[in-house]
C-alpha positions in Angstrom: 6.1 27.3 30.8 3.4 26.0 28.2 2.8 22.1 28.3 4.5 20.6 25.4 2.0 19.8 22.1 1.8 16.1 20.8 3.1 15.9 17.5 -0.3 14.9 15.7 -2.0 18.1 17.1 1.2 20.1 15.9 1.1 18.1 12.0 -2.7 18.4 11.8 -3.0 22.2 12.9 -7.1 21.0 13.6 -7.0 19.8 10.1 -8.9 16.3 10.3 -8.1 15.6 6.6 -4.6 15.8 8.0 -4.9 14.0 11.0 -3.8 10.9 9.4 -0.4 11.6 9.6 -0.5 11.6 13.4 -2.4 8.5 14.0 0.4 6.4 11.5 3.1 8.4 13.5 1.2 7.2 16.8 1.3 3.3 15.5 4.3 3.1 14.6 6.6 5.1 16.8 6.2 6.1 20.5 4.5 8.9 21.2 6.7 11.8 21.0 5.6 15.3 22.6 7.4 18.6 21.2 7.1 22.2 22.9 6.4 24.8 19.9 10.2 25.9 20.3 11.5 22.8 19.2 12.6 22.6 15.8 12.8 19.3 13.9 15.3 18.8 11.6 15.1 19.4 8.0 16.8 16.5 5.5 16.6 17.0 1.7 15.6 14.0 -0.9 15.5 14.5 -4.3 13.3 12.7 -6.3 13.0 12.1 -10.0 9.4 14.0 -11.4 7.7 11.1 -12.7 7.5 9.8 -8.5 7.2 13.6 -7.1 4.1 13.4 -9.3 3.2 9.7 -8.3 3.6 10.9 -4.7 1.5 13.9 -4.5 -1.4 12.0 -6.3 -1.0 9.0 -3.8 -1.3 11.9 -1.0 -4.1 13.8 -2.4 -5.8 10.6 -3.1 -5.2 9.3 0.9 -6.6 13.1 2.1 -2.6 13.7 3.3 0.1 16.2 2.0 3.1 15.2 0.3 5.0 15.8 3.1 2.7 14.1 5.3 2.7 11.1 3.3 6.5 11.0 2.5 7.0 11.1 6.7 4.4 8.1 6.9 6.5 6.1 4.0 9.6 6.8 5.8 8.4 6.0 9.5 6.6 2.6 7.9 9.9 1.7 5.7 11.9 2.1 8.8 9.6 0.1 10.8 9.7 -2.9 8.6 13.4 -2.8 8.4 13.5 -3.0 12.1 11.1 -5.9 12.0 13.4 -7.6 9.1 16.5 -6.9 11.5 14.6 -8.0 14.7 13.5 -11.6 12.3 16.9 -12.1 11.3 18.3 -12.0 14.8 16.0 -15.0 15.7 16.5 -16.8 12.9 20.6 -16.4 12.9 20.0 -17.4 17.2 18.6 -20.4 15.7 20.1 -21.6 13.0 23.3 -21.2 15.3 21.4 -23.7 18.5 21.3 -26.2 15.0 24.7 -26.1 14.3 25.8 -26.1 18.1 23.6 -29.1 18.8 23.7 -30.6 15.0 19.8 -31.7 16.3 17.0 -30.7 13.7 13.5 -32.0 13.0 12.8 -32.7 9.8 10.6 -30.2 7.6 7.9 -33.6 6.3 7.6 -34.6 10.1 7.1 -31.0 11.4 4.7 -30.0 8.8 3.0 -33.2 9.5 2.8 -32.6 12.9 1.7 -29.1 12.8 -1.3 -30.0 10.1 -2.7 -32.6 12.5 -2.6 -30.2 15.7 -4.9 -27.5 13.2 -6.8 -30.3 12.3 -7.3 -30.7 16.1 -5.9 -34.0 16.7 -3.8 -34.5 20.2 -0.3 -35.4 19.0 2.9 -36.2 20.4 5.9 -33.0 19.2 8.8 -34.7 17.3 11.6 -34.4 18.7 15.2 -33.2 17.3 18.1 -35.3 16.8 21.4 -35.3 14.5 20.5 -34.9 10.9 21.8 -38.2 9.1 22.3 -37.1 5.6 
């Protein structure tokens, strides 16, 4: 049994011009390792001609091929929507701890307190308590 082929070595075939592909892959996904009998799966997009053509120049331009570039878009889109997700999760955690505890520092006194800890100065944290409208 052969050892299985990282992807980069498999989407490059030694190209270096095309090795780009695999070192975005290897930032932003786990390294993934497929034996040359695996197939990936094939999904279809159709794209109006004025971006086709956008996206080739943008690839030829970046030393990738279209479908090169297209995978890095998708794997960098998908990414930052994970990220979003991730963000939104903390701040929904939080802004439910506010209305559990009705206890918030105000934005003038937090701001004022974090501009005078970058400025250096020791300073006491404010501390929460019930927003009094």
């Amino acid at each position: 049994m052969e050892p299985p082929v990282s992807f980069d070595r498999l989407a490059t075939n030694g190209n270096p011009q095309l090795f780009r592909c695999g070192v975005a892959l290897m930032c932003y996904s786990e390294r993934v390792f497929f034996s040359l009998e695996t197939a990936m799966p094939t999904t279809t997009i159709r794209l109006p001609e004025d971006l086709k053509s956008r996206v080739a120049e943008a690839a030829k331009r970046s030393g990738m091929t279209t479908h090169g570039f297209i995978l890095e878009a998708i794997v960098e889109k998908t990414e930052q929507e994970k990220q979003r997700a991730d963000f939104d999760a903390v701040a929904e955690g939080r802004f439910a701890r506010i209305l559990a505890s009705g206890k918030t520092i105000p934005w003038q006194e937090m701001r004022g307190y974090l501009e005078e800890r970058l400025a250096g100065k020791d300073v006491k944290r404010p501390v929460a308590r019930k927003h009094v409208r």
